[in-house]
Structures are given as structure tokens and as C-alpha cells.
LOTORGU-604379 format. One record per residue (C-alpha): residue in three letters; residue number from 1; x, y, z. Coordinates in nm, 2 decimals. Layout:
residues N
@kefi = ALA | paro = NUM | east = X | north = Y | up = Z;
...
This chain:
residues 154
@kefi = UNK | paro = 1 | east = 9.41 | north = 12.63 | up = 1.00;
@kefi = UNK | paro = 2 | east = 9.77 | north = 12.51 | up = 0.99;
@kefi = UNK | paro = 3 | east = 10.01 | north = 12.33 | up = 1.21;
@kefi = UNK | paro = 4 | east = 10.15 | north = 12.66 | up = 1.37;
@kefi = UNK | paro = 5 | east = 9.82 | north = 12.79 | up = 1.44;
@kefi = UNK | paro = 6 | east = 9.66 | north = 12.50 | up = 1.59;
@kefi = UNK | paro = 7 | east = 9.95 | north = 12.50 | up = 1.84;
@kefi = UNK | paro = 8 | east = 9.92 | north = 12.84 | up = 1.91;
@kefi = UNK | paro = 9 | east = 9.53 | north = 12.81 | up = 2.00;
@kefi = UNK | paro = 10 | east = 9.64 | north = 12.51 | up = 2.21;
@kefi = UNK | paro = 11 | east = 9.88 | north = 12.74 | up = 2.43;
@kefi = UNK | paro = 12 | east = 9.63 | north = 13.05 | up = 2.45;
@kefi = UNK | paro = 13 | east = 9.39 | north = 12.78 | up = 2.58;
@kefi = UNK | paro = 14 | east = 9.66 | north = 12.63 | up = 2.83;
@kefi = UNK | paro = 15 | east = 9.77 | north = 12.96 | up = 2.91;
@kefi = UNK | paro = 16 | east = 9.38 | north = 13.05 | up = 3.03;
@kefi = UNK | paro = 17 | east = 9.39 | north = 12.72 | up = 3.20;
@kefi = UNK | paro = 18 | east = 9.06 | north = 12.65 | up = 2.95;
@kefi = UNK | paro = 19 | east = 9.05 | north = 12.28 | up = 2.97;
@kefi = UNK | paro = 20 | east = 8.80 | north = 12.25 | up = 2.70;
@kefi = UNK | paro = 21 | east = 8.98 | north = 12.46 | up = 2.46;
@kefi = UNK | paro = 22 | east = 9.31 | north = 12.25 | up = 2.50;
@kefi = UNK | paro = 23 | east = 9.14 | north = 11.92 | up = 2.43;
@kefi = UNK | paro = 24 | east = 8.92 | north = 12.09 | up = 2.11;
@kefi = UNK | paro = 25 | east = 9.24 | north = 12.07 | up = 1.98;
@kefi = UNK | paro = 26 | east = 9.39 | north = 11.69 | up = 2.09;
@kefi = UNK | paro = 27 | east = 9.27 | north = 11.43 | up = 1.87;
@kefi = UNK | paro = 28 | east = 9.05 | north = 11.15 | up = 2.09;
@kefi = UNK | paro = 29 | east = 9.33 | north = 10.91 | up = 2.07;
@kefi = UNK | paro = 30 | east = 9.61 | north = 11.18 | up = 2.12;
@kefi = UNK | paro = 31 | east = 9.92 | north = 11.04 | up = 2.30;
@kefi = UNK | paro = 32 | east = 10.09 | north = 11.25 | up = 2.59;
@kefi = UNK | paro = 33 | east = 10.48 | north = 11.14 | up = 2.67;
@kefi = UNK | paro = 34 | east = 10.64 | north = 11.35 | up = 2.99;
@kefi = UNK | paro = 35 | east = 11.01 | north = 11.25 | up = 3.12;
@kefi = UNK | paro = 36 | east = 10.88 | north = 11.16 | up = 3.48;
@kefi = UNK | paro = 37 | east = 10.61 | north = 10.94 | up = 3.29;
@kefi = UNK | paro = 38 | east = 10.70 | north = 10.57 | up = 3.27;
@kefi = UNK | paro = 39 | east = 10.45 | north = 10.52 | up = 3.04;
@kefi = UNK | paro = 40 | east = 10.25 | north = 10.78 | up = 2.83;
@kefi = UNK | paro = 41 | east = 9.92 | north = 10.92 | up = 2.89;
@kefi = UNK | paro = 42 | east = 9.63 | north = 10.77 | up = 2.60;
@kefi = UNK | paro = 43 | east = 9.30 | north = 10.90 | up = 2.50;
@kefi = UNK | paro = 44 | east = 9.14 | north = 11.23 | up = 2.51;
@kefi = UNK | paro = 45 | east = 8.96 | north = 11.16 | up = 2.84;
@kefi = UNK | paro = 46 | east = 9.25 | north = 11.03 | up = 3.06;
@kefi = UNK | paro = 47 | east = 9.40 | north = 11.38 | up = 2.96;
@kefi = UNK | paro = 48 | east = 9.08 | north = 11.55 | up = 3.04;
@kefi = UNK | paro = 49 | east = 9.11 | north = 11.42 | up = 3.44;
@kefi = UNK | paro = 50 | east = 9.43 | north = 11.43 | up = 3.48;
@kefi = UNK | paro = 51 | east = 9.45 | north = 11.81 | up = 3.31;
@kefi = UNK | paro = 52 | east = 9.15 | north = 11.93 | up = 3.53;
@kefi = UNK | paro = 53 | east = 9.39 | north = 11.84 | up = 3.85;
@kefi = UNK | paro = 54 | east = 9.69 | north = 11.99 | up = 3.69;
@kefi = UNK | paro = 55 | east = 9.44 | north = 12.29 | up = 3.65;
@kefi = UNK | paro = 56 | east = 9.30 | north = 12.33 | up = 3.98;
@kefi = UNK | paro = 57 | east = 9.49 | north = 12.17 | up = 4.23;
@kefi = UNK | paro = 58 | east = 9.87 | north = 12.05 | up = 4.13;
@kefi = UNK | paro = 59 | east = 10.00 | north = 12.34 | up = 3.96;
@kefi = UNK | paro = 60 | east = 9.71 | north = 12.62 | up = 3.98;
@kefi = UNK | paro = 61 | east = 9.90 | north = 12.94 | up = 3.80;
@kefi = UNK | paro = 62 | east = 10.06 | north = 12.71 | up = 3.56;
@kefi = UNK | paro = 63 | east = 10.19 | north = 12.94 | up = 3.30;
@kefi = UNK | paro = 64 | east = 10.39 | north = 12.85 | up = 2.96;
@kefi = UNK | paro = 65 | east = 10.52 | north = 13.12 | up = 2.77;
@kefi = UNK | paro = 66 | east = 10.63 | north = 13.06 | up = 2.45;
@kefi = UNK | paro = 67 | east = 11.01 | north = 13.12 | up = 2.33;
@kefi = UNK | paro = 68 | east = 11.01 | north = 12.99 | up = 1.99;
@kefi = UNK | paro = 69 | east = 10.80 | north = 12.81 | up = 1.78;
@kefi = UNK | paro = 70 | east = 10.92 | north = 12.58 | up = 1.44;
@kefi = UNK | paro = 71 | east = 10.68 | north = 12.41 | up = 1.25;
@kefi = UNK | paro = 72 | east = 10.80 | north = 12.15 | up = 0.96;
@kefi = UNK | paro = 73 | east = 10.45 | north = 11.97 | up = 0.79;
@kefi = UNK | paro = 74 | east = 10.22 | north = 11.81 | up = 1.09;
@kefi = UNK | paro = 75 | east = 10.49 | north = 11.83 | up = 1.34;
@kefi = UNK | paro = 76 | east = 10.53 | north = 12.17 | up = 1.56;
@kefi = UNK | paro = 77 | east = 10.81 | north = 12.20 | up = 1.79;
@kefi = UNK | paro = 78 | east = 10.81 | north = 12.50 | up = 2.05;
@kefi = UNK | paro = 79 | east = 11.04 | north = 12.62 | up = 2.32;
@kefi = UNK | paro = 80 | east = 10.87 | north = 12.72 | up = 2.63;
@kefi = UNK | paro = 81 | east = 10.94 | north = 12.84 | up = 2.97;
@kefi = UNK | paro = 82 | east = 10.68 | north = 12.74 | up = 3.20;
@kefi = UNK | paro = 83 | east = 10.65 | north = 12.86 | up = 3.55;
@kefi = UNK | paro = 84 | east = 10.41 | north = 12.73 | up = 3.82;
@kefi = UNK | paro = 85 | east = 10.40 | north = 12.63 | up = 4.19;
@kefi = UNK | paro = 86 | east = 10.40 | north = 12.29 | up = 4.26;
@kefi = UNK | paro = 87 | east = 10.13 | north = 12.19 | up = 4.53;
@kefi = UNK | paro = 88 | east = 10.25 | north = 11.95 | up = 4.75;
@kefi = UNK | paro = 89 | east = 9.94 | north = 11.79 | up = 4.90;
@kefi = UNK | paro = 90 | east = 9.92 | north = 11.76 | up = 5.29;
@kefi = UNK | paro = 91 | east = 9.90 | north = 11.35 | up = 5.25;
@kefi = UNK | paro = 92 | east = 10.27 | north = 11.36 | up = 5.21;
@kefi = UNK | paro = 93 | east = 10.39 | north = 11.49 | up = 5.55;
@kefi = UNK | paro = 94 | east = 10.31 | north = 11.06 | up = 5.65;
@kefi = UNK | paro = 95 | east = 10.65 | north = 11.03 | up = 5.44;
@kefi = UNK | paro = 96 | east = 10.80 | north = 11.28 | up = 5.57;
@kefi = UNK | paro = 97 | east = 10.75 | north = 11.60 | up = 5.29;
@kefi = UNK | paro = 98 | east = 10.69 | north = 11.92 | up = 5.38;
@kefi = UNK | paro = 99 | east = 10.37 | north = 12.00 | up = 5.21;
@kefi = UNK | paro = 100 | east = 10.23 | north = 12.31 | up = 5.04;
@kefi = UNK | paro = 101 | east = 10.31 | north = 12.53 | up = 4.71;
@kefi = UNK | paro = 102 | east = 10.70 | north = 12.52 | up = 4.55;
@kefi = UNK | paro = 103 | east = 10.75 | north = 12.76 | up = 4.28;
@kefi = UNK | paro = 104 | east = 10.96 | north = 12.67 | up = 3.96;
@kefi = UNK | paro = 105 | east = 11.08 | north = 12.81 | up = 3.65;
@kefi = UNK | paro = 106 | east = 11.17 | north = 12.56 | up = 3.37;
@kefi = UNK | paro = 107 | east = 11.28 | north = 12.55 | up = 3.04;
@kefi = UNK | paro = 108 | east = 11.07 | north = 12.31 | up = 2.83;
@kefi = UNK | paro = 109 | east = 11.02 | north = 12.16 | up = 2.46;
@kefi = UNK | paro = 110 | east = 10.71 | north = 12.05 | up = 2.35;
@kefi = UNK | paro = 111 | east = 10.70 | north = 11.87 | up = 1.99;
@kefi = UNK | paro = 112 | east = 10.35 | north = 11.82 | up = 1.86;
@kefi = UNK | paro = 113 | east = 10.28 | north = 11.65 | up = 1.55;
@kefi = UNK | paro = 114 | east = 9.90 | north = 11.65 | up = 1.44;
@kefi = UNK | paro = 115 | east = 9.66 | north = 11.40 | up = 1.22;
@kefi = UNK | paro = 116 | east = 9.48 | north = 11.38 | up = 0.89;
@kefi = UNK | paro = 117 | east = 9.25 | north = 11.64 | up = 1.05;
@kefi = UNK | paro = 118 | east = 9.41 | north = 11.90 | up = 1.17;
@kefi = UNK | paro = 119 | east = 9.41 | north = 11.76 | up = 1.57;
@kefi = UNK | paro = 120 | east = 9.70 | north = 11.72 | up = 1.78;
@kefi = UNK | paro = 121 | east = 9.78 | north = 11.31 | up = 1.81;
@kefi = UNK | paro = 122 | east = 10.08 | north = 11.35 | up = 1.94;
@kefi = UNK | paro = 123 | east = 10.23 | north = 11.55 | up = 2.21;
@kefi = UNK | paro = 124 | east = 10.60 | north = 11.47 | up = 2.36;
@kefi = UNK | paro = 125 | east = 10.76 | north = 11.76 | up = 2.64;
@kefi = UNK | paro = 126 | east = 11.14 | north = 11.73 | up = 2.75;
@kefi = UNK | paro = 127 | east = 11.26 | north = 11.89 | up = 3.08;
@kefi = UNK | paro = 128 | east = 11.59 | north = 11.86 | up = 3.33;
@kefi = UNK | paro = 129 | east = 11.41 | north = 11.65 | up = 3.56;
@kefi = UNK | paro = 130 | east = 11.70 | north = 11.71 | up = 3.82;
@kefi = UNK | paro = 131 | east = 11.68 | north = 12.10 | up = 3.79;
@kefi = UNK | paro = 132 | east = 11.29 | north = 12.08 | up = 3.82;
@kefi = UNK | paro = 133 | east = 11.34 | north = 11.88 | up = 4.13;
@kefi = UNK | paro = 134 | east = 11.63 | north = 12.06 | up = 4.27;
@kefi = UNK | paro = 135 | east = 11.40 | north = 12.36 | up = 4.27;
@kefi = UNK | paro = 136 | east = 11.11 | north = 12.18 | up = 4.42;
@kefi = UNK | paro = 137 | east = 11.31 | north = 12.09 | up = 4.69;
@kefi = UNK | paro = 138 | east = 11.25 | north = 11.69 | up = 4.67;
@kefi = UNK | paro = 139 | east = 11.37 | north = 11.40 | up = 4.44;
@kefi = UNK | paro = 140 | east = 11.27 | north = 11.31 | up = 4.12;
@kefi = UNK | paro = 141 | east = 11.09 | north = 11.00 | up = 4.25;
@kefi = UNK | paro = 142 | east = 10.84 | north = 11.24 | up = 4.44;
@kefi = UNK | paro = 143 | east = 10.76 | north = 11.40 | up = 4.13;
@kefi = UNK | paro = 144 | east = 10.71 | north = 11.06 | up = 3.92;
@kefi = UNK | paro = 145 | east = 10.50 | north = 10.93 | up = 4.23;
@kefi = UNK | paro = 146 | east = 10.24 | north = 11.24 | up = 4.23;
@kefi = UNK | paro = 147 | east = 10.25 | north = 11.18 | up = 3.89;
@kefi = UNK | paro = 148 | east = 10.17 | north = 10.82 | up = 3.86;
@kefi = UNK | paro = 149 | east = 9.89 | north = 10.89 | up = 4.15;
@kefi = UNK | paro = 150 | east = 9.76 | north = 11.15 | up = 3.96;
@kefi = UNK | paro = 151 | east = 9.70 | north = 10.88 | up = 3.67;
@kefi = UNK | paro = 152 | east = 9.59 | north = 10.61 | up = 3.86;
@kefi = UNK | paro = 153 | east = 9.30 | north = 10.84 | up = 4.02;
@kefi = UNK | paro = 154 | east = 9.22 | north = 10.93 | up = 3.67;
């Protein structure tokens, strides 16, 4: 299988919210970089718990579609736009957000750029952080805060 198709198998999986299929394809030591991440995400298995949130309780109906895709070698770059709602979690009405679901739409790039053996090592995604949170409603430091949390409960 080449590049293109492994990424391809990687969104059908996202796109069915298949946990297990998305992380066939990430390489054990694969590293995840987000713009609301200070640091990136390492290892298969912190992926795996933060994912299965992301999955079930953060952004439930999570749903990429993909706009265009160019692959170059190992590296796979692919325009997205990914729609979703946002759960806000009823722990932040103590400071003072409104909690419950905020839909989005955003325009996304993902470049992946995959090993020796054919798994994704590397995964790096580029958003407008202020339009995301402009249509959430709440400030980027909200975002980067459920974020982090979502990490350190990992």
C-alpha cells in the first residue's frame, strides 16, 4: 500500500469514528502536533485515550471530509473540512461557560508523513484557531485548556 492510500484508510477509519482502525495505521511512536497544543502528543497509546474522548465525549459526530489530497514520497498532505460539535462539559459553568454542544465548521490541513513501514509517524494539522473559537463562542485559551485536560487525564 502507498502513502495516499494509507491516509485514505486512516480517514475512512476517522470518519467511522473506528478508533482501532485509525491507530492500525499510526506507527507506536507516531507524533501528533495541533495549533492549540503546546506540546505534541507521543506514543500510540496517549493517542489511543485521548482519541477515545475525542470519539465519545468531546466532539461525538466529528466528521472530516476530504477536499484534496497530495502525496510527495512518505509525506501526504490533505485539505479537509471537518465539522463537529464541541461539547462543553458541565464542569465549566464554576468559570463561568455556558456548557453543552457548539457546532463548527473548519477548514483544516493535515500533513502526514509515514516510516520505513508503511505507518503514519508523523501527523501535524493547521487550523484558524481564532475562527474555531469565534464560532465556539469562547477564547482560544478555553480550547487549549480542555485540551491540555484532556492530555493530562490521558
Amino acid at each position: 500500500m502507498n502513502a495516499e492510500e494509507t491516509v485514505d484508510q486512516y480517514w475512512q477509519a476517522y470518519r467511522r469514528h473506528d478508533l482501532d482502525g485509525v491507530l492500525a495505521h499510526l506507527a507506536d511512536d507516531v507524533v501528533v502536533e495541533f495549533p492549540t497544543s503546546q506540546e505534541p502528543s507521543r506514543g500510540k497509546d496517549s493517542i489511543r485515550t485521548v482519541w477515545a474522548k475525542l470519539f465519545s465525549t468531546i466532539i461525538p459526530d466529528i466528521s472530516p471530509e476530504v477536499v484534496t489530497t497530495v502525496a510527495q514520497g512518505d509525506t501526504v498532505a490533505c485539505e479537509f473540512v471537518e465539522t463537529g460539535t464541541l461539547v462543553i462539559p458541565a464542569e465549566a459553568a464554576a468559570a463561568g461557560i455556558e456548557p453543552g454542544g457548539r457546532p463548527y465548521t473548519m477548514s483544516m490541513v493535515t500533513f502526514f508523513h509515514l516510516n520505513g513501514d508503511g505507518l503514519i509517524d508523523r501527523l501535524r494539522s493547521y487550523w484558524d484557531t481564532g475562527n474555531f473559537a469565534g464560532q465556539l463562542g469562547i477564547s482560544i485559551g478555553v480550547i487549549s485548556a480542555m485540551q491540555a485536560e484532556a492530555h493530562a487525564t490521558a
